[in-house]
N, CA, C and O atoms as a GROMACS GRO file, in nm:
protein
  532
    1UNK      N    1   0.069   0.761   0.554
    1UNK     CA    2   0.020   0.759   0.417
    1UNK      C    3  -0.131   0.778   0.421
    1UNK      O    4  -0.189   0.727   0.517
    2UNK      N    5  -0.203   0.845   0.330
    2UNK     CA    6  -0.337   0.883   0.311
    2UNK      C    7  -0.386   0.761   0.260
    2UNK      O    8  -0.338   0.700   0.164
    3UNK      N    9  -0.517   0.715   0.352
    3UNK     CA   10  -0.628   0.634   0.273
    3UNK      C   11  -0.632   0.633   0.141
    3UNK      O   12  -0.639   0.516   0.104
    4UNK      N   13  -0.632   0.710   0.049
    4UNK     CA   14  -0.645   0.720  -0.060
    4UNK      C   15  -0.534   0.750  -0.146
    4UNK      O   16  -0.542   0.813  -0.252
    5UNK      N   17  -0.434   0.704  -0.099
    5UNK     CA   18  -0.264   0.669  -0.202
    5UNK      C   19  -0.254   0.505  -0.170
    5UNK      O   20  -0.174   0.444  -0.240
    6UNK      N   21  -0.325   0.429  -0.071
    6UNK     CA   22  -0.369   0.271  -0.095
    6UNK      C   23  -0.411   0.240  -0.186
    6UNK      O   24  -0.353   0.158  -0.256
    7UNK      N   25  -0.544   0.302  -0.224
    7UNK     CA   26  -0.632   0.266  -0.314
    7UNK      C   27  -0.548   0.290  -0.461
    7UNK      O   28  -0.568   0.208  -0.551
    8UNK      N   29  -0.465   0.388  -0.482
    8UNK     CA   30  -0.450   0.438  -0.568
    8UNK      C   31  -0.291   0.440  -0.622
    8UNK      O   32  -0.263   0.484  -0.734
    9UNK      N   33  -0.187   0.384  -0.526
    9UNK     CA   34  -0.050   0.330  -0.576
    9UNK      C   35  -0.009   0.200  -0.470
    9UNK      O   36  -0.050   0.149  -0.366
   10UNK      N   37   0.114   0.183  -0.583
   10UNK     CA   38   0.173   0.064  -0.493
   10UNK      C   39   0.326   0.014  -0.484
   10UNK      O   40   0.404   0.062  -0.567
   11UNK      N   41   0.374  -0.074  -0.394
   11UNK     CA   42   0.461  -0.039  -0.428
   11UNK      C   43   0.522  -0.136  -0.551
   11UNK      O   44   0.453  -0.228  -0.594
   12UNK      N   45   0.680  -0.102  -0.616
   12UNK     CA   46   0.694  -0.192  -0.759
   12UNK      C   47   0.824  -0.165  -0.749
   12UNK      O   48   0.870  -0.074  -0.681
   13UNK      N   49   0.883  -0.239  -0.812
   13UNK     CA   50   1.022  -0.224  -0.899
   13UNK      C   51   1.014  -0.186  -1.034
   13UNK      O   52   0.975  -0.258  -1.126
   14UNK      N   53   1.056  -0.059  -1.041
   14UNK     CA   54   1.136  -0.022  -1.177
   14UNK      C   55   1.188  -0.061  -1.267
   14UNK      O   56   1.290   0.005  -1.284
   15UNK      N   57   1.174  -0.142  -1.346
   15UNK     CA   58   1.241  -0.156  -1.430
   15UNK      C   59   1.304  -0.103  -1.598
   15UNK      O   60   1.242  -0.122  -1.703
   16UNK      N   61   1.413  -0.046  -1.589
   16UNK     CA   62   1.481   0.031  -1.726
   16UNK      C   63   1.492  -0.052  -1.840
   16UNK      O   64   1.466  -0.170  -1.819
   17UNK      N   65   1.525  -0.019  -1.959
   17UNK     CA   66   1.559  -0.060  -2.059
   17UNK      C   67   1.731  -0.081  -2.043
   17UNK      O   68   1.776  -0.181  -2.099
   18UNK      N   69   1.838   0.016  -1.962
   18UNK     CA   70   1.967   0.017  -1.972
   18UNK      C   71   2.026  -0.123  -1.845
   18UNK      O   72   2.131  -0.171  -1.804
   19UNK      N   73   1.908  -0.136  -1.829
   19UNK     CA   74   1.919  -0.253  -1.711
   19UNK      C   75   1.888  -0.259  -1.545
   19UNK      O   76   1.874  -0.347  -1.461
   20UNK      N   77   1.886  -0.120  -1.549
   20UNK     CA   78   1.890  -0.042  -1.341
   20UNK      C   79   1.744  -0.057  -1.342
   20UNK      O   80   1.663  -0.093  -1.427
   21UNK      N   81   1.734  -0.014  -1.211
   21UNK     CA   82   1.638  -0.058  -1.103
   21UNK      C   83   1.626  -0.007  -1.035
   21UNK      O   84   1.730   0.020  -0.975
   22UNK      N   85   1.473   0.064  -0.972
   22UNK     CA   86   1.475   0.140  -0.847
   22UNK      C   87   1.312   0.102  -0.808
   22UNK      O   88   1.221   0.058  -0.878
   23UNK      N   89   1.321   0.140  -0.659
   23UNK     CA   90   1.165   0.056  -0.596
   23UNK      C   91   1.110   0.198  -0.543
   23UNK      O   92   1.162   0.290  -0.481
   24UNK      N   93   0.995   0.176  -0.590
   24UNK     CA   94   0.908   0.328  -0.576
   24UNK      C   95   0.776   0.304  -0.565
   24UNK      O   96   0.754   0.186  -0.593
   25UNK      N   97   0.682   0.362  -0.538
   25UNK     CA   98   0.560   0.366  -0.497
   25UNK      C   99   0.446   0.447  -0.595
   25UNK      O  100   0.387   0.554  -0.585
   26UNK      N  101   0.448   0.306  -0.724
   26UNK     CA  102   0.357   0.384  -0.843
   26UNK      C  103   0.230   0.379  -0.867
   26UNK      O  104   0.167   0.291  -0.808
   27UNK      N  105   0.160   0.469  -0.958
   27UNK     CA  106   0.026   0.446  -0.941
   27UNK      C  107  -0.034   0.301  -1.017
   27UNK      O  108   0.011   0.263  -1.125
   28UNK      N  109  -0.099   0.256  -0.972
   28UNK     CA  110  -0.151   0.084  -0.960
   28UNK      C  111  -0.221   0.059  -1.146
   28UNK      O  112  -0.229  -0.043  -1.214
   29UNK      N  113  -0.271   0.242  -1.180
   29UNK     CA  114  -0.322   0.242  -1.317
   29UNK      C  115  -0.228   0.344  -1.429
   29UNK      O  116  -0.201   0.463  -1.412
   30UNK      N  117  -0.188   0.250  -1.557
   30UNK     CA  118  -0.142   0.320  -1.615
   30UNK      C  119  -0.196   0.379  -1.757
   30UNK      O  120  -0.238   0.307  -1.848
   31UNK      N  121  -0.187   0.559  -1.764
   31UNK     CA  122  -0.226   0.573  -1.855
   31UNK      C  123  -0.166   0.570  -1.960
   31UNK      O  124  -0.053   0.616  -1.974
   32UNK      N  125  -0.248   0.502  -2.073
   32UNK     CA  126  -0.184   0.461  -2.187
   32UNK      C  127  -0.152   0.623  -2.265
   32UNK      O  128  -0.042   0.644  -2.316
   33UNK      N  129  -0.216   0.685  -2.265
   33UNK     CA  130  -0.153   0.837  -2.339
   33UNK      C  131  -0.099   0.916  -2.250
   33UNK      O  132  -0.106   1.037  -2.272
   34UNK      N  133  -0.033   0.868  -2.129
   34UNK     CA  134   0.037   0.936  -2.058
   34UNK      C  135   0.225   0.947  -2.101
   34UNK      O  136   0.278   0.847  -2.150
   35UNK      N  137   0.275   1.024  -2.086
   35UNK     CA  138   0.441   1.041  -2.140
   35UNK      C  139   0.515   1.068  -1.992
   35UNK      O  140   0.635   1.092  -2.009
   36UNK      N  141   0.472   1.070  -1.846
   36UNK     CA  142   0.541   1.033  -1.751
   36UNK      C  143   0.433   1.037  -1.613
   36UNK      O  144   0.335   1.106  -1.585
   37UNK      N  145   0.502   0.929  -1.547
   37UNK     CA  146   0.420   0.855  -1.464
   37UNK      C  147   0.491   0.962  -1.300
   37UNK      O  148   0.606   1.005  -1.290
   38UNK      N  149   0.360   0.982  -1.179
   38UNK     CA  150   0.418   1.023  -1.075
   38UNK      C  151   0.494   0.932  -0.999
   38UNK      O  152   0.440   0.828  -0.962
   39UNK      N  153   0.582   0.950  -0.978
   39UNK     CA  154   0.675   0.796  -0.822
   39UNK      C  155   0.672   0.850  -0.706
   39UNK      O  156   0.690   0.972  -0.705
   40UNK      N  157   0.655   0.797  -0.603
   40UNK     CA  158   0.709   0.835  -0.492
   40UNK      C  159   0.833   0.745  -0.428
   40UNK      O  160   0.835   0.622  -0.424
   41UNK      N  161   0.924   0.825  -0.385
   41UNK     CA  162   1.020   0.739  -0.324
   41UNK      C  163   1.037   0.824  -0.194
   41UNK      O  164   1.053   0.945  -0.179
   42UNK      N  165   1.025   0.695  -0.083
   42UNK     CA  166   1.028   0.750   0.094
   42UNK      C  167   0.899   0.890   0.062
   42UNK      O  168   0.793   0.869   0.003
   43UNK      N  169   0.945   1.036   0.120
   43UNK     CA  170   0.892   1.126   0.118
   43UNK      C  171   0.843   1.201  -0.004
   43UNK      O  172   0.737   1.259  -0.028
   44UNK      N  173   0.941   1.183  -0.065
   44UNK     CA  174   0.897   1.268  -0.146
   44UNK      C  175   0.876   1.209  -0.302
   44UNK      O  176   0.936   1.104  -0.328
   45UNK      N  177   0.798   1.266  -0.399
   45UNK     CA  178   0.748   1.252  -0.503
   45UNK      C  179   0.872   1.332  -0.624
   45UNK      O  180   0.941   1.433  -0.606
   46UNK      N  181   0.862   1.218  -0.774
   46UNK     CA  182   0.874   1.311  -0.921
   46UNK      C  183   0.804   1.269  -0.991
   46UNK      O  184   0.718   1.186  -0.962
   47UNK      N  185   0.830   1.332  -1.139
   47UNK     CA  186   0.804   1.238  -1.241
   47UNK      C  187   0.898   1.192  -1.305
   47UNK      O  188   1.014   1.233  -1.304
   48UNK      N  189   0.849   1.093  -1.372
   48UNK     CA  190   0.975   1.037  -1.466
   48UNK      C  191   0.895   0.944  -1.589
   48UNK      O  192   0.796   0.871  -1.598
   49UNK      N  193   1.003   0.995  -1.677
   49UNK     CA  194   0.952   0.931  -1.795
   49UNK      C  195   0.907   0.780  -1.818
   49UNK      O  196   0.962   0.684  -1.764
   50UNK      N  197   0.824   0.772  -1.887
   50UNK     CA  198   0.748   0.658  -1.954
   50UNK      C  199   0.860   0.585  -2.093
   50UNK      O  200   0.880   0.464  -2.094
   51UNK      N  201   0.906   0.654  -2.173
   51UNK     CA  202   1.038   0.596  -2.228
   51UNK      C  203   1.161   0.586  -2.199
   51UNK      O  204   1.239   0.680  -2.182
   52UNK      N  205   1.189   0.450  -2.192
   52UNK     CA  206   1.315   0.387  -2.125
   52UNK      C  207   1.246   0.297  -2.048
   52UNK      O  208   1.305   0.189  -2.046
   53UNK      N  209   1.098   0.298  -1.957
   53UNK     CA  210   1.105   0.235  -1.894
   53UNK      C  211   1.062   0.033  -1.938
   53UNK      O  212   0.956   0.028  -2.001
   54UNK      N  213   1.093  -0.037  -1.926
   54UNK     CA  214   1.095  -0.181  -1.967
   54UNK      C  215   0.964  -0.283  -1.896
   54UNK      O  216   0.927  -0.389  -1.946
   55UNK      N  217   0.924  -0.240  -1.805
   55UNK     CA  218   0.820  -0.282  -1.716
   55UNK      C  219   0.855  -0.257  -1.566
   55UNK      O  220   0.967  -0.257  -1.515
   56UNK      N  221   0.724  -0.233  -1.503
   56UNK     CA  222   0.676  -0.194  -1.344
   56UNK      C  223   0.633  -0.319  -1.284
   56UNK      O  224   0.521  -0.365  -1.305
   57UNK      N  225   0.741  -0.386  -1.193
   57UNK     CA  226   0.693  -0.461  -1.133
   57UNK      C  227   0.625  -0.485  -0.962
   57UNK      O  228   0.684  -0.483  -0.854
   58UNK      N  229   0.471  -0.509  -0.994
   58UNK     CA  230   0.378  -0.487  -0.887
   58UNK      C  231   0.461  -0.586  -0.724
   58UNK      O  232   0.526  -0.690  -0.730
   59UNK      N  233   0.437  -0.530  -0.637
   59UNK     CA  234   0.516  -0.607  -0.553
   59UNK      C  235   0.397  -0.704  -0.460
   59UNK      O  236   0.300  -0.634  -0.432
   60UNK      N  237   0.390  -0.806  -0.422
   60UNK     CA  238   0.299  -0.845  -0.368
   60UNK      C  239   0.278  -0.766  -0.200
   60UNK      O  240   0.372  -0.700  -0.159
   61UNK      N  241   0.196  -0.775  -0.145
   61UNK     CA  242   0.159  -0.718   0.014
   61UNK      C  243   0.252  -0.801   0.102
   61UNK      O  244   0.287  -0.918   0.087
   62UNK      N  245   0.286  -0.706   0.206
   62UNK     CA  246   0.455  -0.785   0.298
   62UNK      C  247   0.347  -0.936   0.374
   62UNK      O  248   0.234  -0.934   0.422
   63UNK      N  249   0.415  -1.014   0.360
   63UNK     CA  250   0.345  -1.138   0.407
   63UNK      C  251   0.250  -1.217   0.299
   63UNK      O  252   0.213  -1.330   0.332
   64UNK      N  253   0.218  -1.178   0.204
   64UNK     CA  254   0.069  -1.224   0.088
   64UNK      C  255   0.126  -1.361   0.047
   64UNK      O  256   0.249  -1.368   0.049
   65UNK      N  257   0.080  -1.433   0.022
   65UNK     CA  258   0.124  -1.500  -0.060
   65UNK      C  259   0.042  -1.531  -0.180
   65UNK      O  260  -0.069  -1.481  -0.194
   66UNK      N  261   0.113  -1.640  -0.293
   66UNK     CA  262   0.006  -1.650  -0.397
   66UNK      C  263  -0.095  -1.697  -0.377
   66UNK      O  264  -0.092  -1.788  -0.294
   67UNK      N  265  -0.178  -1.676  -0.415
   67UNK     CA  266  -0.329  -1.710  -0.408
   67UNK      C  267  -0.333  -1.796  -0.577
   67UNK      O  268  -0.318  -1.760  -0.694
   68UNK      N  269  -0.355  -1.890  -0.524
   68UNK     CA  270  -0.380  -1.998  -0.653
   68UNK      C  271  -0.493  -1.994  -0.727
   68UNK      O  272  -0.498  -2.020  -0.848
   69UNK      N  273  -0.609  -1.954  -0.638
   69UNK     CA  274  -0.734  -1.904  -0.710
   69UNK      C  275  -0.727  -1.801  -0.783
   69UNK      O  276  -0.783  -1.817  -0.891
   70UNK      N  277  -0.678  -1.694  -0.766
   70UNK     CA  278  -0.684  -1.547  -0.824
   70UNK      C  279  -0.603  -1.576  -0.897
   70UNK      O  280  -0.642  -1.544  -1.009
   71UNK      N  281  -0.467  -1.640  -0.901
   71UNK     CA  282  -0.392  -1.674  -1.030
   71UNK      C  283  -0.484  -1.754  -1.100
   71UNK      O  284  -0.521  -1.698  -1.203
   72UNK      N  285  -0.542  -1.883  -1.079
   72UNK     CA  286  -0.625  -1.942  -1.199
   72UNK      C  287  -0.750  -1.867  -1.251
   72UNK      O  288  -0.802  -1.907  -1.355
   73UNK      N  289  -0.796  -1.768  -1.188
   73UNK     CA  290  -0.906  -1.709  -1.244
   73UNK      C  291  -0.823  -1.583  -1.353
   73UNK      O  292  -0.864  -1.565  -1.468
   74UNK      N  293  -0.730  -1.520  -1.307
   74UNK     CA  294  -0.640  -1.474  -1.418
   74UNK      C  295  -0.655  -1.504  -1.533
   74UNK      O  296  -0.711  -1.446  -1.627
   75UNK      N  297  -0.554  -1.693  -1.516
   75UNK     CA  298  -0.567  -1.770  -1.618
   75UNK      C  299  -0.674  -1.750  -1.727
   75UNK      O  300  -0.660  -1.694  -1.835
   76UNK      N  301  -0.792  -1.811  -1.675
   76UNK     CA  302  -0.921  -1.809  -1.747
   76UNK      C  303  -0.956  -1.696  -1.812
   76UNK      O  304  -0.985  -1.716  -1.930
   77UNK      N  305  -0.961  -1.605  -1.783
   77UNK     CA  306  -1.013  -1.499  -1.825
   77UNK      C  307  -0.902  -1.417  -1.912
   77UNK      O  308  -0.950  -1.311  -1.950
   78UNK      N  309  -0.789  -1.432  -1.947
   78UNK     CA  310  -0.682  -1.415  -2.002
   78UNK      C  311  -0.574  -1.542  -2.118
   78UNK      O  312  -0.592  -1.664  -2.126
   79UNK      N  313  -0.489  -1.476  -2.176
   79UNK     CA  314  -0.414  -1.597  -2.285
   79UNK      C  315  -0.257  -1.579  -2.213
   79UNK      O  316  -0.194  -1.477  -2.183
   80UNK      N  317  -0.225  -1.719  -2.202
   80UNK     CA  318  -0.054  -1.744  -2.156
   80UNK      C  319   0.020  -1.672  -2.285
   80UNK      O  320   0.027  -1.691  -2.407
   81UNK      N  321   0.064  -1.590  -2.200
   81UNK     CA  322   0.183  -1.527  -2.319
   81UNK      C  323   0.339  -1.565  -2.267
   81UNK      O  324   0.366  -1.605  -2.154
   82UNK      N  325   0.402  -1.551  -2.341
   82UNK     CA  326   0.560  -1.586  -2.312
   82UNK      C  327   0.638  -1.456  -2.386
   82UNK      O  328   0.658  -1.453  -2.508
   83UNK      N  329   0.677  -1.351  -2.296
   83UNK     CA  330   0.696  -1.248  -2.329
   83UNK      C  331   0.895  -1.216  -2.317
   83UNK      O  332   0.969  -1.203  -2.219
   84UNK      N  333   0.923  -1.215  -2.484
   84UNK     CA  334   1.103  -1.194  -2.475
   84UNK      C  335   1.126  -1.030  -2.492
   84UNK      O  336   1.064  -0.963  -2.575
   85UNK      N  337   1.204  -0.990  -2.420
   85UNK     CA  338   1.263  -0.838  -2.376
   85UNK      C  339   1.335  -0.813  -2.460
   85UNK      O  340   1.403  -0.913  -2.483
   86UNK      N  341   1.364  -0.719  -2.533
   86UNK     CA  342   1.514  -0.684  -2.642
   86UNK      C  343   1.593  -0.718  -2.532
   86UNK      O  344   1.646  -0.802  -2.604
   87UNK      N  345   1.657  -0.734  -2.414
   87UNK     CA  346   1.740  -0.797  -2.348
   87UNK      C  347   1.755  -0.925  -2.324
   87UNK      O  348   1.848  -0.960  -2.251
   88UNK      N  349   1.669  -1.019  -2.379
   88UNK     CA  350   1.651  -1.122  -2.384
   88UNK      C  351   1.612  -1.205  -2.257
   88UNK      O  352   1.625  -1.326  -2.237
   89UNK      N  353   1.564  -1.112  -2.182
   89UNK     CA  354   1.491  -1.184  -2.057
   89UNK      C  355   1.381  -1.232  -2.067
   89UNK      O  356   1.315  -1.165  -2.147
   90UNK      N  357   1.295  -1.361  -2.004
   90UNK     CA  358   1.200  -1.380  -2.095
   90UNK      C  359   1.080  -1.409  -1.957
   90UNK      O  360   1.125  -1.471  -1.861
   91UNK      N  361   0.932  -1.364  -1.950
   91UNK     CA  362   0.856  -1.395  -1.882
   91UNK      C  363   0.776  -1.459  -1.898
   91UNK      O  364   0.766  -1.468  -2.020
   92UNK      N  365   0.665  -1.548  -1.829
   92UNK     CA  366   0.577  -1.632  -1.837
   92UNK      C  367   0.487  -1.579  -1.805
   92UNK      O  368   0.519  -1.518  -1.703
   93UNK      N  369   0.354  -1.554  -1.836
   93UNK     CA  370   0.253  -1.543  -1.780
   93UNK      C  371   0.095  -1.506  -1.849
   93UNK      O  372   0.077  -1.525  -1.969
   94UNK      N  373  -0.014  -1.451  -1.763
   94UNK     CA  374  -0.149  -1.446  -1.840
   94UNK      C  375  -0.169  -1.316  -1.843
   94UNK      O  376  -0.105  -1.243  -1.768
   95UNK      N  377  -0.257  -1.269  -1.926
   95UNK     CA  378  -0.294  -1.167  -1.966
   95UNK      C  379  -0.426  -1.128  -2.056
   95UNK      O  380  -0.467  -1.165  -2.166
   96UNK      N  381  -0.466  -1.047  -1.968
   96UNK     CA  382  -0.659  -1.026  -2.082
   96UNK      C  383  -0.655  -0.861  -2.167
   96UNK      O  384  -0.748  -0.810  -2.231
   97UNK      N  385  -0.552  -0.818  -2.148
   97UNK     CA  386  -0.557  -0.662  -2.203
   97UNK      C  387  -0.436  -0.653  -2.289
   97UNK      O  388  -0.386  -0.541  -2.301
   98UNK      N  389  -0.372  -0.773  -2.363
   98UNK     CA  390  -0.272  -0.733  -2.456
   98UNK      C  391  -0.313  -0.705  -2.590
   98UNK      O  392  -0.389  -0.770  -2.662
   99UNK      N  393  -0.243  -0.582  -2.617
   99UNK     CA  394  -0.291  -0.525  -2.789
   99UNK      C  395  -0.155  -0.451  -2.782
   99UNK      O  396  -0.116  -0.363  -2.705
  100UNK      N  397  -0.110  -0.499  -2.860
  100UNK     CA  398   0.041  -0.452  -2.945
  100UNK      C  399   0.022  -0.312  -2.952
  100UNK      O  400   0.090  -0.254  -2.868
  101UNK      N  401  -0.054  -0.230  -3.033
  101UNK     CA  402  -0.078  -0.133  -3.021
  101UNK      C  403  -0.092  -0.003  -2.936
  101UNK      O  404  -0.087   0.116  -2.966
  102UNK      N  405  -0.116  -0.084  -2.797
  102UNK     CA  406  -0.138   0.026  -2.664
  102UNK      C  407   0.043   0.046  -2.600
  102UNK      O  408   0.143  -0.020  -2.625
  103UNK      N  409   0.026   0.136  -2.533
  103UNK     CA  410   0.181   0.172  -2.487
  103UNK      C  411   0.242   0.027  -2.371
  103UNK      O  412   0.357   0.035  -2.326
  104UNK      N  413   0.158  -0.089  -2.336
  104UNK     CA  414   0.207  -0.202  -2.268
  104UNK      C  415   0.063  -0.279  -2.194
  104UNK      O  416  -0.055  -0.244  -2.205
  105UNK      N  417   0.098  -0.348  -2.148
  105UNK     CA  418  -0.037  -0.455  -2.097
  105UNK      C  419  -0.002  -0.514  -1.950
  105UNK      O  420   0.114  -0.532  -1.913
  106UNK      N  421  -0.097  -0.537  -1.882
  106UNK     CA  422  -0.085  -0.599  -1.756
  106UNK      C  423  -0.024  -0.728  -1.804
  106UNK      O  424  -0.032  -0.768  -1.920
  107UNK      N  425   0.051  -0.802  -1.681
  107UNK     CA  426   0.099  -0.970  -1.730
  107UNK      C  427   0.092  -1.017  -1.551
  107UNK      O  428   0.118  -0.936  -1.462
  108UNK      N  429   0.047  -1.176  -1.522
  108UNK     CA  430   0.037  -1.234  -1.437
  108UNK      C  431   0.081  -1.349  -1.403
  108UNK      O  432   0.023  -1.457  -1.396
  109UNK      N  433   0.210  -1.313  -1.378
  109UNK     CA  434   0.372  -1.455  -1.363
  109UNK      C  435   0.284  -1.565  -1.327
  109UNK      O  436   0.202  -1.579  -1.236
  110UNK      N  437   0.331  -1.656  -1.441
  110UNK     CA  438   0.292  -1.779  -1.382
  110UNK      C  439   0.393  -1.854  -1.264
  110UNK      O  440   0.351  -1.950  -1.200
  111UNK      N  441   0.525  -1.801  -1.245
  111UNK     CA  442   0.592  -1.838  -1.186
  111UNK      C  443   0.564  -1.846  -1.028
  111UNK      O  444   0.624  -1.897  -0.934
  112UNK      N  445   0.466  -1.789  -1.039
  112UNK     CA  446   0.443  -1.759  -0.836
  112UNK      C  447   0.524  -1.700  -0.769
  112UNK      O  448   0.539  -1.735  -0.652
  113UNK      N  449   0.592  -1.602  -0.817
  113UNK     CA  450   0.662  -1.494  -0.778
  113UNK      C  451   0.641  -1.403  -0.673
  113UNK      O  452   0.552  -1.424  -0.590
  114UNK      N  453   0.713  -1.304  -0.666
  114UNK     CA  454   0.711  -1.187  -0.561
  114UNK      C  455   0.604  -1.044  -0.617
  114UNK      O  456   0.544  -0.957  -0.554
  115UNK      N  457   0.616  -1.074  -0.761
  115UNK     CA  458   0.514  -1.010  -0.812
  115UNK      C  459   0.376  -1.058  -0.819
  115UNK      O  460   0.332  -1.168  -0.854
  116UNK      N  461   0.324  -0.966  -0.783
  116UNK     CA  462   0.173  -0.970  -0.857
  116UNK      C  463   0.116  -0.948  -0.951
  116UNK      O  464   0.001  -0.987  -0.971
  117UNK      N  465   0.194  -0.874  -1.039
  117UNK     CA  466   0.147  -0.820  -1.166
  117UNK      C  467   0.257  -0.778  -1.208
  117UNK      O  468   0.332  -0.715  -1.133
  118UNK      N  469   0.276  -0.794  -1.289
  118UNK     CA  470   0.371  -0.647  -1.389
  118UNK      C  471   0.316  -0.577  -1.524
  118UNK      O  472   0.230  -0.627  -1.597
  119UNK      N  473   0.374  -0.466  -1.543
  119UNK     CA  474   0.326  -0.364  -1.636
  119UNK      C  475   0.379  -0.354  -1.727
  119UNK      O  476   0.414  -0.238  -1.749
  120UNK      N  477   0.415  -0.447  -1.821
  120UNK     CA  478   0.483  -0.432  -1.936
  120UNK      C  479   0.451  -0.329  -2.043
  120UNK      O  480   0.338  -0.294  -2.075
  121UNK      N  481   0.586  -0.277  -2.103
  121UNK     CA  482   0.627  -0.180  -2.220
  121UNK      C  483   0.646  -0.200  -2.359
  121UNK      O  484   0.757  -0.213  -2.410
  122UNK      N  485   0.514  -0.201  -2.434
  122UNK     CA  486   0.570  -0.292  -2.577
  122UNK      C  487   0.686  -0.263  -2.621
  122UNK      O  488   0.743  -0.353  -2.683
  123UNK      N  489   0.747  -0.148  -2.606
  123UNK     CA  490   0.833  -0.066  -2.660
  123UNK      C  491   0.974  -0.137  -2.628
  123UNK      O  492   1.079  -0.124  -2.690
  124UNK      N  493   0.948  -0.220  -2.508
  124UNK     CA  494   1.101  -0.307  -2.461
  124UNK      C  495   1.064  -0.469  -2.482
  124UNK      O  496   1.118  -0.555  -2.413
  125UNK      N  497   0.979  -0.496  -2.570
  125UNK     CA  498   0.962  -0.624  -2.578
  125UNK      C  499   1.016  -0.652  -2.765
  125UNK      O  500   1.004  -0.571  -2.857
  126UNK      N  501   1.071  -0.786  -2.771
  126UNK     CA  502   1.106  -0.800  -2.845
  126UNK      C  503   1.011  -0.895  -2.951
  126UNK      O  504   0.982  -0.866  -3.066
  127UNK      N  505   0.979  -0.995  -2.888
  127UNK     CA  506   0.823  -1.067  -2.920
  127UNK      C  507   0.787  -1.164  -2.827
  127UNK      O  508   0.859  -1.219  -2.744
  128UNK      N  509   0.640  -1.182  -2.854
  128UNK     CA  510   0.600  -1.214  -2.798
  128UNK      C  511   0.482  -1.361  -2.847
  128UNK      O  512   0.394  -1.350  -2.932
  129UNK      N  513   0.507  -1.462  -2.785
  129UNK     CA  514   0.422  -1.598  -2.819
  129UNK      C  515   0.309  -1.594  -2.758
  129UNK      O  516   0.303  -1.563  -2.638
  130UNK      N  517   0.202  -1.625  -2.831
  130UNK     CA  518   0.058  -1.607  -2.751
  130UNK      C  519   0.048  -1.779  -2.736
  130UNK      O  520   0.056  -1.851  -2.836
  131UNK      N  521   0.034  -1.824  -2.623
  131UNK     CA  522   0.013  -2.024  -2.592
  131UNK      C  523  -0.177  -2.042  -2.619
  131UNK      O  524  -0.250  -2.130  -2.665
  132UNK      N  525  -0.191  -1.939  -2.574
  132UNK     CA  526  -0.314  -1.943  -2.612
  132UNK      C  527  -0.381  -1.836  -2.556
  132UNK      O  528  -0.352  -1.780  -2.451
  133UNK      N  529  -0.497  -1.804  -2.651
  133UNK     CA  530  -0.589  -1.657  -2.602
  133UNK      C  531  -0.720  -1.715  -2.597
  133UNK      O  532  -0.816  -1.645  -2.565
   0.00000   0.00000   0.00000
């Protein structure tokens, strides 16, 4: 892999709106006026659409664990949201870039998960509780 597909993707789980799942190697920034994102899976690369998808979940580094600091500085600098899916799955976590308006927002599990981040899709959220901003 090139120095500069580190810097610049990672790997995540897929997540659909119909429920499936696939683990691919996406770019780390998403553009909000973008209509499909590049993946790589193993060798080779597509694209694939930006609708349908439900959120990109960031995978942490093989071995990382949570870092309690970087989660509480999250915290701070962000509002606990409690985020329900039209599927009714529901997440916990912080966030400093949510605006209803943009095509989805970074979120930072409070759960201490396998994720590091995920990329949520307003478009698959059903609502959302702000605990505090």
């Amino acid at each position: 892999m090139n120095p500069m597909n580190e810097q610049t993707e990672a790997l995540a789980i897929l997540h659909y709106e119909d429920g499936t799942t696939e683990q691919a190697h996406v770019p780390i920034v998403i553009d909000d006026s973008a209509e499909v994102i590049t993946i790589r899976r193993e060798d080779r690369s597509s694209e694939i659409p930006l609708i349908g998808l439900k959120a990109i979940s960031f995978l942490r580094a093989d071995g990382a664990s949570s870092d309690e600091e970087e989660n509480t500085h999250q915290q701070a600098e962000g509002g606990v949201l409690n985020v329900e899916f039209q599927d009714g799955e529901v997440i916990r976590g912080s966030s400093d870039d949510y605006l209803p308006q943009r095509r989805g927002f970074f979120l930072f599990p409070l759960d201490r998960s396998k994720n590091e981040k995920i990329f949520v899709f307003n478009s698959a959220v059903s609502s959302i509780e702000i605990e505090k901003f």
